[in-house]
N, C-alpha and C positions, 0 to 999 in steps of 0.2 A: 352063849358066846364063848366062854369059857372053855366047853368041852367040846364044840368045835373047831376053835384054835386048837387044842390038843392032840384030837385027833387028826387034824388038817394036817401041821407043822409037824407032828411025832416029836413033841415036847412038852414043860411041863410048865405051866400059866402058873404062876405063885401072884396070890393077891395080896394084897398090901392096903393097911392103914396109910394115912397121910395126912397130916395136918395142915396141910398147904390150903386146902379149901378154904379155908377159915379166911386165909388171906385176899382170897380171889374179889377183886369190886361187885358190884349185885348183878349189874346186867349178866357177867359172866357164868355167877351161880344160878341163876331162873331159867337163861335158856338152854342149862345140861344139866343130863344127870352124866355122873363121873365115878369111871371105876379106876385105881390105882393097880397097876400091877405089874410084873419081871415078866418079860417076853424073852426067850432066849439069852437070857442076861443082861438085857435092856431095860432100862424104867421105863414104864410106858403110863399114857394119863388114855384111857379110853372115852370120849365124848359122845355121851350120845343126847343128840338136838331135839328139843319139843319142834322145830319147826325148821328143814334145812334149808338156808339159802349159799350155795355156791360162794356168791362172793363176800357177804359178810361174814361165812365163816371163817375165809383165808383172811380177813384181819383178827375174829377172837382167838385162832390157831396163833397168829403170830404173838398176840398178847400175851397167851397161855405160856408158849413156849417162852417167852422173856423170862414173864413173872417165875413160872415152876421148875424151869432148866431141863426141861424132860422132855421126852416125843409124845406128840400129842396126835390120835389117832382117832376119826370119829366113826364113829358106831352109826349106822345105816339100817332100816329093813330091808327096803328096794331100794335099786339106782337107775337112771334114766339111762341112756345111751348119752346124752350131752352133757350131762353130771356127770356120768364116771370118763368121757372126756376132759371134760374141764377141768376135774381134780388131777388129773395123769397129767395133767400139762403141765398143771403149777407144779407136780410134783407133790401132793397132799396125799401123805397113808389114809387108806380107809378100809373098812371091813364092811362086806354086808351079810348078815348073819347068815350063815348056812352057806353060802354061795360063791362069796369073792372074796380076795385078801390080796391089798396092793400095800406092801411095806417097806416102799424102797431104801429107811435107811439102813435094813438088813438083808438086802438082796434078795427078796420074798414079793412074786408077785403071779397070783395065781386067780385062771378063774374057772368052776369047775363047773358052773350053766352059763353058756355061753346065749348071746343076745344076738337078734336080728341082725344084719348090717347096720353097721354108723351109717347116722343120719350126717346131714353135711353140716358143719360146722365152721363153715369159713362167718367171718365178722359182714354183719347185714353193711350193706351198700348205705349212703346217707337216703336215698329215695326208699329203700327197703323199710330201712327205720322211722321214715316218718311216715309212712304208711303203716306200720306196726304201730304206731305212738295215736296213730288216728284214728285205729281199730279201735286199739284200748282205751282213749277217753270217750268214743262216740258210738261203738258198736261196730258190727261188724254186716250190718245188712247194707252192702254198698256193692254197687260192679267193679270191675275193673275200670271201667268206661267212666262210671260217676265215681270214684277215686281219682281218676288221671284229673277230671274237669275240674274238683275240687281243688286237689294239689297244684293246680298248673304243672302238672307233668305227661308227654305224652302217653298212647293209649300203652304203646309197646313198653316202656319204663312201669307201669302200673302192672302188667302182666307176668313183667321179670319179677318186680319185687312180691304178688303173689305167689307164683313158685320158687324162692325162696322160703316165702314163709310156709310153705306147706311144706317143702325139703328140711324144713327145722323140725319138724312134727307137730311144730305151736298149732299150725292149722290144716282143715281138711276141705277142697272145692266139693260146695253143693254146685250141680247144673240145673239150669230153669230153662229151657229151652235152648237159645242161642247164649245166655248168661252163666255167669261162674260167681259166685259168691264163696268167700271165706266161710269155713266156721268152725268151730271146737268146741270141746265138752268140759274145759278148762273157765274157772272162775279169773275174775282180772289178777286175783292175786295170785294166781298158779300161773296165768302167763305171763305174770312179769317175773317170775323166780323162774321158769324155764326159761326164760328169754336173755335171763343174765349173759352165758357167754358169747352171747352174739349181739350185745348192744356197742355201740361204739362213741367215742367223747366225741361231740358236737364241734368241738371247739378243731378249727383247723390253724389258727394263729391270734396273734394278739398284736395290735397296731394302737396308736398313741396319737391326741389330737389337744389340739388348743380348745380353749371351753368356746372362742369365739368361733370355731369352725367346726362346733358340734351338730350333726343333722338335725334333724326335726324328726317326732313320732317314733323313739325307739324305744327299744324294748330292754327294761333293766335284764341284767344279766348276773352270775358269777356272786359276791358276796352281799349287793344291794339289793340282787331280786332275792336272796335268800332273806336279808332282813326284812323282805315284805310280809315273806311265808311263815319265819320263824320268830322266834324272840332276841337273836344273834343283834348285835351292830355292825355296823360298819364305816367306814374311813376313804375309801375311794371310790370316786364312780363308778359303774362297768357298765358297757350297755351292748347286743346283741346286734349284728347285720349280719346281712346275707353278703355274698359277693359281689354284687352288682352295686350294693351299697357303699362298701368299700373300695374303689374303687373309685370311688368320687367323693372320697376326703383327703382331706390335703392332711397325709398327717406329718408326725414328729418322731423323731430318730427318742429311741427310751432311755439315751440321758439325759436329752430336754425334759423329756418328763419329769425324772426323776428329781431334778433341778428347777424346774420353775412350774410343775405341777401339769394340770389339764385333766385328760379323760382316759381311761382304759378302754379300749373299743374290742372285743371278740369277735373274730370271722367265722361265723358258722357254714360247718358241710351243710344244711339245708335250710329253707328262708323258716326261720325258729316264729314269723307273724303267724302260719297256718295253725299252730299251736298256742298259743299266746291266749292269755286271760289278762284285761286291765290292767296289758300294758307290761307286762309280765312274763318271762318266758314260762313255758309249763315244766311242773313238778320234774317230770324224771327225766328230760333232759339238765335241768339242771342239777340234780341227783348227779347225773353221767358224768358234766364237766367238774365239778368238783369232789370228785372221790378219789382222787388220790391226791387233794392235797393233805400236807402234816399238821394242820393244825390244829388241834384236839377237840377246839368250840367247833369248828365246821363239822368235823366226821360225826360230834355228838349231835347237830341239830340237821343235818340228812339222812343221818339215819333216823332222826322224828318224824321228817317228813314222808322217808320211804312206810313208815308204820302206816300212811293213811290208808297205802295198797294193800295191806294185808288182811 
């Protein structure tokens, strides 16, 4: 890495001790190894990941850089086409050894084997995703035909969200005659780490209801379904519908709530039952809807549950 930056850039890599490690929490120390070093008169903290995931690493980058005040750069062998998208976008330096070098907070951005055409990376439709979500917990030997039936979605929505999923690279059409089947060579845990930048939060709004005008048969949601999954508590209801369910609650403006209590009710882009376990919305949609929020107990017990897929 070293002596490719060097000779890449026509400068001179000076490596550095640094006692910062010491300081860094565990999770941070086991999933990198860490080189210290002066890039063009920059400190730089180079990362390189036992295992990359796109979006977890843009939160331990952002911790890094808190904690150690320095630019935090992670070290790669290969990159995908929708990885070194998704990092360009957020804006994340990266190197992949021998080959690329994106370092924009020193206006350094080079690639010198250049990759196939980009794959398409617009954000999966809510029909795409749960057809992606239905692949991955149930397989992938389905038609189009027997997706649409399953989903209650028609044939030609089932069709769209196959080609999408093949225009992400996740998947490949086998033909069986008049039939089309998904497939890939990808484990679930590799397609759900490629599938990062195009999963999209479930949650389309949040509406507010008296306990006496709560439906029947829903599906915990948001902090309560997580307390089922994880060891977390929680303090407020939440519970999932689709839109059509919504729709036929009388709810409450959110300072009545706030004020004389009730239920948090979530509108989900797609009916979250076709996914659902006992009553429960499933793991990585609920991953989705809660990953950005701040609060320290939830990011640390989503990202426990995301470990199951790995």
């Amino acid at each position: 890495m070293k002596s490719y930056l060097e000779s890449t850039l026509n400068c001179n890599v000076k490596l550095q001790d640094n006692h910062i490690l010491e300081k860094l929490p565990l999770y941070l120390k086991t999933e990198y190894s860490y080189v210290f070093c002066e890039i063009m008169g920059i400190d730089c903290i180079i990362a390189y990941p036992k295992d990359f995931k796109p979006v977890r690493y843009s939160k331990h980058r952002a911790k890094l850089e808190q904690l150690t005040r320095m630019k935090v750069v992670i070290l790669l062998d290969r990159i995908t086409p929708y990885q070194r998208k998704a990092l360009i976008e957020e804006n994340i330096p990266f190197i992949v050894n021998g080959s690329q070098i994106y370092l924009p907070f020193m206006a350094v951005i080079l690639c010198e084997k250049y990759e196939s055409a980009p794959l398409n990376t617009e954000k999966f439709t809510p029909i795409t995703q749960l057809v992606f979500l239905y692949t991955l917990y149930n397989g992938n030997n389905f038609t189009a035909a027997e997706i649409a039936s399953v989903l209650n979605c028609t044939a030609m929505s089932a069709s769209r969200a196959y080609k999408a999923l093949t225009d992400s690279g996740l998947f490949k059409i086998r033909r069986d005659c008049n039939k089309k089947y998904l497939i890939t060579e990808k484990s679930r845990a590799e397609l759900l780490s490629a599938a990062g930048p195009y999963l999209i939060n479930p949650v389309e709004r949040v509406i507010y209801c008296e306990n006496k005008n709560k439906p029947v048969r829903l599906l915990a949601a948001g902090e309560q379904a997580l307390a089922d999954k994880t060891m977390i508590t929680y303090s407020t209801p939440c519970y999932a519908v689709s839109k059509k369910t919504a729709s036929e609650i009388t709810a409450v403006d959110e300072e009545y709530y706030q004020t004389m209590g009730g239920i948090r009710i979530e509108v989900w882009k797609y009916d979250s039952k076709l996914l659902s376990c006992n009553n429960v919305v499933d793991d990585i949609s609920l991953i989705l809807s809660l990953q950005d929020e701040n609060d320290e107990r939830i990011l640390t017990e989503i990202e426990k549950l995301r470990r199951k897929y790995e």
